[in-house]
C-alpha positions as CSV (number, residue, x, y, z in Angstrom):
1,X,-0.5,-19.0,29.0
2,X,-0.2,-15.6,27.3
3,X,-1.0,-15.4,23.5
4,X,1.5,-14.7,21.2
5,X,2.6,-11.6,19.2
6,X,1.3,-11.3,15.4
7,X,3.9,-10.0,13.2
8,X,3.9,-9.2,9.6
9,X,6.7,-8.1,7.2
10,X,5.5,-5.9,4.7
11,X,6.8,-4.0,1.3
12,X,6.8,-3.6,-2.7
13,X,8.3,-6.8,-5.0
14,X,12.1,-6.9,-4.2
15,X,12.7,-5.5,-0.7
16,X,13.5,-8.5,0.6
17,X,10.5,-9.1,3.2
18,X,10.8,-12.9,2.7
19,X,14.0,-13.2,3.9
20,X,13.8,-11.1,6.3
21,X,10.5,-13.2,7.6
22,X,12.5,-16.2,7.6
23,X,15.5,-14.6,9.7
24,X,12.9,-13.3,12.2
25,X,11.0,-16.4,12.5
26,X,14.2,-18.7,13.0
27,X,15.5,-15.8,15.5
28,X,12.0,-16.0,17.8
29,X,11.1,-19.2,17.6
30,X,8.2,-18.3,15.6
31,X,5.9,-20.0,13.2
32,X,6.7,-18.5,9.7
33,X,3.6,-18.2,7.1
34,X,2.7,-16.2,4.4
35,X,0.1,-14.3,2.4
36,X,-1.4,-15.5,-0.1
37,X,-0.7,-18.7,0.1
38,X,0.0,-20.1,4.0
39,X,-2.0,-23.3,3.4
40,X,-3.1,-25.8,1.4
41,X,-6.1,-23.8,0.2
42,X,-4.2,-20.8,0.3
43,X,-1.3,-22.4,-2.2
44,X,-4.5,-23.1,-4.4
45,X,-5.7,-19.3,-4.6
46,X,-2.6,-18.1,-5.4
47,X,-1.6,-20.3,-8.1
48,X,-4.7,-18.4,-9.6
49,X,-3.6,-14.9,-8.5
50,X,0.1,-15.2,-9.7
51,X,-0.8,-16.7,-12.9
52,X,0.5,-15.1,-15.6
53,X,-1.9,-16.5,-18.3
54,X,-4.7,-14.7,-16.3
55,X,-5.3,-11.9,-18.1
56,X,-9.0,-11.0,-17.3
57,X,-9.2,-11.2,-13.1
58,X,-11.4,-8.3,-12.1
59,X,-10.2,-6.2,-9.4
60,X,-12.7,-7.0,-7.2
61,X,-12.4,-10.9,-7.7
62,X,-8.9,-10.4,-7.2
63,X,-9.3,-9.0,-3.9
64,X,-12.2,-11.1,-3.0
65,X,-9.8,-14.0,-3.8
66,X,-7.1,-12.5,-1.0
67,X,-9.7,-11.7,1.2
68,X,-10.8,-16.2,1.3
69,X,-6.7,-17.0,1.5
70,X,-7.0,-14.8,4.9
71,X,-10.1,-16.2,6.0
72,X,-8.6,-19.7,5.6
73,X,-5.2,-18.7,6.5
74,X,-6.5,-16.8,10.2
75,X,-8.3,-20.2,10.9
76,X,-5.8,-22.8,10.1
77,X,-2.6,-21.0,11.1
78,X,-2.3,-17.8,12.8
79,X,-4.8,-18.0,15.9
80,X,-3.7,-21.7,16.9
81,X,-0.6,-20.5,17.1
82,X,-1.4,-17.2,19.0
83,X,-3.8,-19.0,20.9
84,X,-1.2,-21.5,22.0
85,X,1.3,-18.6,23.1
86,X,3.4,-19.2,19.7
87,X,4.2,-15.6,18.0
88,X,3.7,-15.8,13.7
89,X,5.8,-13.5,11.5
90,X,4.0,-13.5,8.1
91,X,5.9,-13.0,4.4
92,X,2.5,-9.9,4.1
93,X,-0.8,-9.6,5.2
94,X,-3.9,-8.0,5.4
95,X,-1.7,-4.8,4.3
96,X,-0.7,-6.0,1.3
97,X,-4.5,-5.9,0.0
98,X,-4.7,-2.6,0.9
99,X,-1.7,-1.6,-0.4
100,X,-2.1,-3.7,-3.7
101,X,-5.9,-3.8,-4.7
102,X,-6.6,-1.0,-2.6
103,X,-3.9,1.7,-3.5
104,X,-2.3,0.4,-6.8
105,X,-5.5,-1.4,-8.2
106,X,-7.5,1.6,-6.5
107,X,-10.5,0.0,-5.0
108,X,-12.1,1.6,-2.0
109,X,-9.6,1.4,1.2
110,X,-12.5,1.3,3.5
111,X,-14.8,-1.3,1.7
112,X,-11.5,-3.7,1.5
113,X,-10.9,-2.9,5.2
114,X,-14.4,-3.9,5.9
115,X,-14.7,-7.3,4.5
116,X,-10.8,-8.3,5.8
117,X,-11.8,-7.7,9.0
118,X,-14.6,-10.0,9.1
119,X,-12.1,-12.4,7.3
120,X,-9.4,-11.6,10.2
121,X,-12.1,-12.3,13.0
122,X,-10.4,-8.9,13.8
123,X,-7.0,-10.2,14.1
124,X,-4.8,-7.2,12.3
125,X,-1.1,-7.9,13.2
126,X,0.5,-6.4,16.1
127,X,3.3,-5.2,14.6
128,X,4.2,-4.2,10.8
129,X,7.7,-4.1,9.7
130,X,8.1,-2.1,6.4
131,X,11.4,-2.6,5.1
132,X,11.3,0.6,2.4
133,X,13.8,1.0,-0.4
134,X,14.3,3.4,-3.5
135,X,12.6,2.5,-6.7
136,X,15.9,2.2,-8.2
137,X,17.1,-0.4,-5.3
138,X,14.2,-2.8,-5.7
139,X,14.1,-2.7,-9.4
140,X,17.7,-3.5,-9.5
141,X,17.0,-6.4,-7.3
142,X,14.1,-7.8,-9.5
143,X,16.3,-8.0,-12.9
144,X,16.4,-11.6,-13.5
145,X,13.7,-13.2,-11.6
146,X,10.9,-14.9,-13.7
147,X,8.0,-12.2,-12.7
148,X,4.3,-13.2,-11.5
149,X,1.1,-11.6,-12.2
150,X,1.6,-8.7,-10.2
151,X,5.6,-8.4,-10.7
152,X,4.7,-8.0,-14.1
153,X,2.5,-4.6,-13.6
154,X,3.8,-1.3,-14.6
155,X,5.5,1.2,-12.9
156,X,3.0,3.9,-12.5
157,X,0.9,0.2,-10.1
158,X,4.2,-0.1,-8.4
159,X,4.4,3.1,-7.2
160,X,1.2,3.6,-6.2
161,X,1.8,0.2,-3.7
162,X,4.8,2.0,-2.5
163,X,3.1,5.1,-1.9
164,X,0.6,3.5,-0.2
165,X,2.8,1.3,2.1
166,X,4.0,4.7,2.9
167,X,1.3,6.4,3.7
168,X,-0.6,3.3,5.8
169,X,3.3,3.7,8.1
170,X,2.4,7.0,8.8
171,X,-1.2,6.8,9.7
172,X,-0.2,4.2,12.5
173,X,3.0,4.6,13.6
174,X,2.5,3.0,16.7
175,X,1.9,-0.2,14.8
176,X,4.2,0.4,12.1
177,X,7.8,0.3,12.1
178,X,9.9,0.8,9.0
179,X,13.1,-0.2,8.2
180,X,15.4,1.3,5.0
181,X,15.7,-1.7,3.1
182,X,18.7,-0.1,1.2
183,X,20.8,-1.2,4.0
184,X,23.4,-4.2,3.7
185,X,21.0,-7.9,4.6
186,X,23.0,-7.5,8.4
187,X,22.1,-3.8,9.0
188,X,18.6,-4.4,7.7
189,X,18.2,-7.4,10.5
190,X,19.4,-5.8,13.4
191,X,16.7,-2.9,12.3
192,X,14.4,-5.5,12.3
193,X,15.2,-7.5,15.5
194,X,15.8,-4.0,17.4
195,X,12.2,-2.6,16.6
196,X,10.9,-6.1,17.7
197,X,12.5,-5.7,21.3
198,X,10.9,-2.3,21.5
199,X,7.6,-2.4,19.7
200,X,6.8,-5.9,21.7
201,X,9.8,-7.0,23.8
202,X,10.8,-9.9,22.1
């Protein structure tokens, strides 16, 4: 039995990576998770993280915190199914650290990479779809919703995710693919399903 294919949808609050996860998931077959938060312990961790009333979470708590949700998540979730031959598609992942507490909170990209791959057992996705849009676009999108912790940061921390989203695309494009979010919900799915087929044949 061949393992499956470890897929993670990636981006900054209001691109629409969770229903784009869902759509994928439902399309493949796959088992749909998500980071933080993909299990019972994982719900637990980030309660704590999104908590708005948390006002005093050091940065490097915080991403230890992400880094134990992984851990937890990797061994409950992700390499069963792998292991079994079922392919995941995760609502973020190990990225998202690096993008969030290493780029916008600015800790050290290569100390966070060091102590998520031990939590990973080495297991970076196989494929990362970054579904990109304007600043304007996603800040349209997020009037309205009731904002978390991190929603809640300013805009000078947003940008610095996106930028760093960005710039983690173009350092491995042959694991990255990214998709212009600005499209309409159809024309940002068939982007999605078509760099599937030819990223991994799926």
């Amino acid at each position: 039995m061949s393992r499956g294919r470890y897929i993670a949808l990636e981006g900054a609050e209001g691109c629409g990576k969770s229903t784009h996860a869902t759509r994928l998931a439902a399309t493949l077959g796959a088992v749909l998770t998500r980071e933080t938060g993909g299990t019972a312990v994982g719900r637990q961790i980030r309660a704590i993280l999104h908590d708005t009333s948390i006002d005093n979470l050091s940065n490097r708590a915080e991403a230890l915190l992400a880094a134990a949700d992984r851990a937890q998540h990797i061994d409950e979730v992700v390499e069963p199914a792998l292991a079994a031959g079922r392919h995941v598609v995760s609502d973020r992942s190990v990225y998202s650290t690096l993008a969030y507490q290493g780029y916008g909170r600015e800790l050290s990209i290569e100390e966070l990479r060091r102590f998520n791959d031990w939590a990973l057992i080495g297991h970076w996705p196989d494929l990362v779809l970054l579904i990109d849009a304007a600043p304007e676009v996603l800040e349209r999108r997020m009037r309205g919703r009731q904002l978390d912790r991190f929603e809640r940061e300013g805009e000078q921390f947003h940008e610095r995710v996106l930028d760093g989203f960005r710039h983690m695309a173009m350092a491995e494009p042959d694991r990255w693919a990214v998709i212009d979010g600005s499209q309409s919900l159809e024309a940002v799915a068939t982007d999605i399903r078509a760099a599937v087929h030819d990223r991994l044949g799926l």
